[in-house]
C-alpha positions as CSV (number, residue, x, y, z in Angstrom):
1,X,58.9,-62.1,-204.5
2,X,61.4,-62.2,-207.2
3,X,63.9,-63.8,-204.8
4,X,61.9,-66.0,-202.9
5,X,61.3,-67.6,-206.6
6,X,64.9,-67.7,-207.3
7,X,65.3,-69.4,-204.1
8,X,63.2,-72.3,-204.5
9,X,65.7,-75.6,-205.0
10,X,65.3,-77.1,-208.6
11,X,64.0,-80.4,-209.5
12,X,64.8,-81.9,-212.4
13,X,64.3,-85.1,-214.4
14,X,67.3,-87.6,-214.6
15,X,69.2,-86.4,-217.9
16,X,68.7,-83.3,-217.8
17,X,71.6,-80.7,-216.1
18,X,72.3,-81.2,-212.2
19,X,70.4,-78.9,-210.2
20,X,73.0,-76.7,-208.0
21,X,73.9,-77.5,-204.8
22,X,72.3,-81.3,-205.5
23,X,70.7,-82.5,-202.5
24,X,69.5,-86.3,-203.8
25,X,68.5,-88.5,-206.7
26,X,64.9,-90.0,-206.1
27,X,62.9,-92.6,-207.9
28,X,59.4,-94.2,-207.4
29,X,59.2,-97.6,-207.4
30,X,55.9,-99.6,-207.8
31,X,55.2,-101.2,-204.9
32,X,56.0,-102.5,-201.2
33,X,57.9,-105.5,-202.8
34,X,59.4,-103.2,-205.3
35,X,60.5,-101.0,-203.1
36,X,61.5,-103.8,-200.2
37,X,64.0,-105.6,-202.7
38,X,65.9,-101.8,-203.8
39,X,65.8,-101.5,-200.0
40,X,68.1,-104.8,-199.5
41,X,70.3,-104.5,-202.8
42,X,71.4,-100.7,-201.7
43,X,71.9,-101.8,-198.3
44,X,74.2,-104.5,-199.7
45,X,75.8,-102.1,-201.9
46,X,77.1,-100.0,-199.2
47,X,75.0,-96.4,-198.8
48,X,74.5,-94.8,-195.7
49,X,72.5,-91.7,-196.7
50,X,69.7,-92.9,-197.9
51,X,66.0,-93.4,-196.7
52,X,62.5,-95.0,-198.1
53,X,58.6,-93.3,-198.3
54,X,56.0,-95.2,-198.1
55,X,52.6,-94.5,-197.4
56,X,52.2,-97.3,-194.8
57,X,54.4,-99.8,-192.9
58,X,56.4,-102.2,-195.3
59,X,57.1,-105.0,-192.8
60,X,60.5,-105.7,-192.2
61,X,61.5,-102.5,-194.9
62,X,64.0,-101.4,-191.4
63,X,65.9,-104.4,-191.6
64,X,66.0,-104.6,-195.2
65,X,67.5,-101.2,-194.9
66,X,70.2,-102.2,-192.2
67,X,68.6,-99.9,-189.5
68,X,69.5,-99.9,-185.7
69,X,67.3,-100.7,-183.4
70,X,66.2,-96.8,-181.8
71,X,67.6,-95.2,-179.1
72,X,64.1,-93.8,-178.1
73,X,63.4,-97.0,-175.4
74,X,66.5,-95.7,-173.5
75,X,65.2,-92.2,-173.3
76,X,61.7,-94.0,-172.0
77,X,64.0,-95.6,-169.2
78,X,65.7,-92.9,-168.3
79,X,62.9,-90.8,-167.8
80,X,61.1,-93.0,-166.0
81,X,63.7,-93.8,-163.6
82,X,64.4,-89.8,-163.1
83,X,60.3,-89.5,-162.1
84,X,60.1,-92.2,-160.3
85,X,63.4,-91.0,-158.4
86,X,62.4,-87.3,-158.1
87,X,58.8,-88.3,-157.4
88,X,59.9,-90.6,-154.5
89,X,62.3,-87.9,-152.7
90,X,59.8,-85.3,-153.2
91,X,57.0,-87.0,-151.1
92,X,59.8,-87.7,-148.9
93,X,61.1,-85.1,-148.5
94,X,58.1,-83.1,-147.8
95,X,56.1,-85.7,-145.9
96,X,58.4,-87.1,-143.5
97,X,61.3,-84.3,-142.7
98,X,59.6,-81.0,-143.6
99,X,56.0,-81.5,-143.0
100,X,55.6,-84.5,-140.6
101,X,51.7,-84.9,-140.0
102,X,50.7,-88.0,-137.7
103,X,47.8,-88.9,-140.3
104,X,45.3,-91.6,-138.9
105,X,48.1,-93.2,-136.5
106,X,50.0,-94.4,-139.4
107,X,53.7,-93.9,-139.8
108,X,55.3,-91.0,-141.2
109,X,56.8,-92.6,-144.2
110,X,53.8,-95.0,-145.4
111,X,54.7,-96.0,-148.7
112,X,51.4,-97.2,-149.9
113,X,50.2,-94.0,-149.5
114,X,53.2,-92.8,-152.2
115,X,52.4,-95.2,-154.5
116,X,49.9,-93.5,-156.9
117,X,51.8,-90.0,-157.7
118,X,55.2,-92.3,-157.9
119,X,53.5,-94.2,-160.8
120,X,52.0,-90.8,-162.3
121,X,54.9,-88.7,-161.8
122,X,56.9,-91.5,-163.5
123,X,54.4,-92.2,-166.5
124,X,54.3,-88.6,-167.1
125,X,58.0,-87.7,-167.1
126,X,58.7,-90.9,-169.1
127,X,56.4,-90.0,-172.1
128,X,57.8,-86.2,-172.3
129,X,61.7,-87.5,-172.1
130,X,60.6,-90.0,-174.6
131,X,58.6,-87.6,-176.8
132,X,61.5,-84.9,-176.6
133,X,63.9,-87.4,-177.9
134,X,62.4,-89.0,-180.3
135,X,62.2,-85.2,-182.0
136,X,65.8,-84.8,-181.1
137,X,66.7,-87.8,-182.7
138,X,64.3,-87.4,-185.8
139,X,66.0,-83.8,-186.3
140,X,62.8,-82.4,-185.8
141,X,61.3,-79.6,-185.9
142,X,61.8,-79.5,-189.6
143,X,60.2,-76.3,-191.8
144,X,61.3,-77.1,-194.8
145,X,63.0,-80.3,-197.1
146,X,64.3,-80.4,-200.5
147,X,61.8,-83.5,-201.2
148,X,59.0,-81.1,-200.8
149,X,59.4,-79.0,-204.1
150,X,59.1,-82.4,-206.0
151,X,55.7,-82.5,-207.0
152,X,55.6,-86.4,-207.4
153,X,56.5,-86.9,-203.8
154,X,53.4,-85.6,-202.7
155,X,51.8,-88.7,-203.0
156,X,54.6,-90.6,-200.4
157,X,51.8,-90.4,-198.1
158,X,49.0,-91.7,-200.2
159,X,49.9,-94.7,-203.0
160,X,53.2,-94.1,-203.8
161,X,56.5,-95.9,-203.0
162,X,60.4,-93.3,-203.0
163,X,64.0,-94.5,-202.7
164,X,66.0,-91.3,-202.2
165,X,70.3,-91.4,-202.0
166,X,71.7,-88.2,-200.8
167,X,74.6,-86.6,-202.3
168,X,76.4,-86.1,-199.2
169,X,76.5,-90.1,-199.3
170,X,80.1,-90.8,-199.3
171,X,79.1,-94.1,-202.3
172,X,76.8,-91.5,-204.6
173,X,77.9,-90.5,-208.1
174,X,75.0,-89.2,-210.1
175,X,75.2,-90.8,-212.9
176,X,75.7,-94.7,-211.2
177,X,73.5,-93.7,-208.5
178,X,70.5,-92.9,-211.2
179,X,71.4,-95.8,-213.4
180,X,71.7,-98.3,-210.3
181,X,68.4,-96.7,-209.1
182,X,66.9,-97.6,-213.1
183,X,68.2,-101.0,-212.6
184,X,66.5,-101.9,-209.2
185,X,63.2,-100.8,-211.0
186,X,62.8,-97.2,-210.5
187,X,60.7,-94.8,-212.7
188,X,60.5,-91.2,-212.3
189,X,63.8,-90.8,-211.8
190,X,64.3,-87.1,-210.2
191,X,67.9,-85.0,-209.0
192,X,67.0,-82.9,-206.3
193,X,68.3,-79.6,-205.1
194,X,68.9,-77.8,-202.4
195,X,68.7,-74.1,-201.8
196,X,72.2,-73.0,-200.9
């Protein structure tokens, strides 16, 4: 138990020593428009590794971060197309060269008749490619995150607003980083660690 302690990554307030292996400075800011303007100025300033917590949608917060449309829609696509394409060769395949049944006098390929496990076969497959990259792309599954020993960010999900810049930005410097963070309004100003 002793080591599982010793283990946990350190938070600890702005001023006080770094934390070892530092994963991120973090602040909370006030509001959605609080939080909205940081957004923009840090974008402007040039940081890559960053991210915002809010507890619900700030609208327009992704472009005020300078965020890429996702790559998710493209995942959609292609998985519709693959079960739309497998779907149709499989009722092909089976109805018209390997089991070829004369049903009601109508002709072996009757595509009308394919048209409702085509648009199943194609929903389905679409929403699992879609599902499976979106967690690919999220990094996902995820047990554990720094941000999660910091007691303050529990409340991400409930009223409070986060900016967090990660060490591993190639702009951060503690220090500037937590006083440019002070500047744009930030209070609770945290460095995080990371277990090694």
């Amino acid at each position: 138990m002793a080591d599982a302690v010793a283990l946990r990554p350190l938070v600890v307030p702005v001023g006080s020593p770094l934390p070892p292996n530092l994963y991120a400075v973090a602040c909370e800011f006030a509001g959605p428009a609080e939080v909205y303007h940081a957004a923009e100025k840090i974008r402007d300033l040039g940081f890559k590794w960053w991210d915002c917590y809010t507890p619900y949608y700030v609208h327009g917060l992704d472009r005020a971060m300078g965020q890429r449309k996702s790559f998710v829609p493209w995942f959609t696509l292609a998985g519709g197309l693959g079960g739309l394409v497998g779907a149709f060769l499989l009722v092909v395949i089976t109805s018209v060269w390997v089991y070829p049944m004369d049903t009601q006098g109508k002709p072996y390929f009757a595509l009308p008749a394919f048209v409702p496990i085509l648009d199943l076969v194609m929903i389905l497959l679409s929403a699992i490619v879609s599902i499976l990259g979106m967690t690919t792309l999220s990094l996902l599954p995820r047990l554990h995150h720094p941000l999660w020993e910091w007691d303050a960010f529990m409340r991400a999900t409930n009223d409070k607003f986060f900016v967090v810049i990660e060490a591993n930005d190639p702009k951060f410097n503690e220090k500037a980083t937590a006083e440019l963070l002070k500047q744009l309004g930030g209070t609770n100003l945290t460095f995080i660690g990371d277990v090694a």
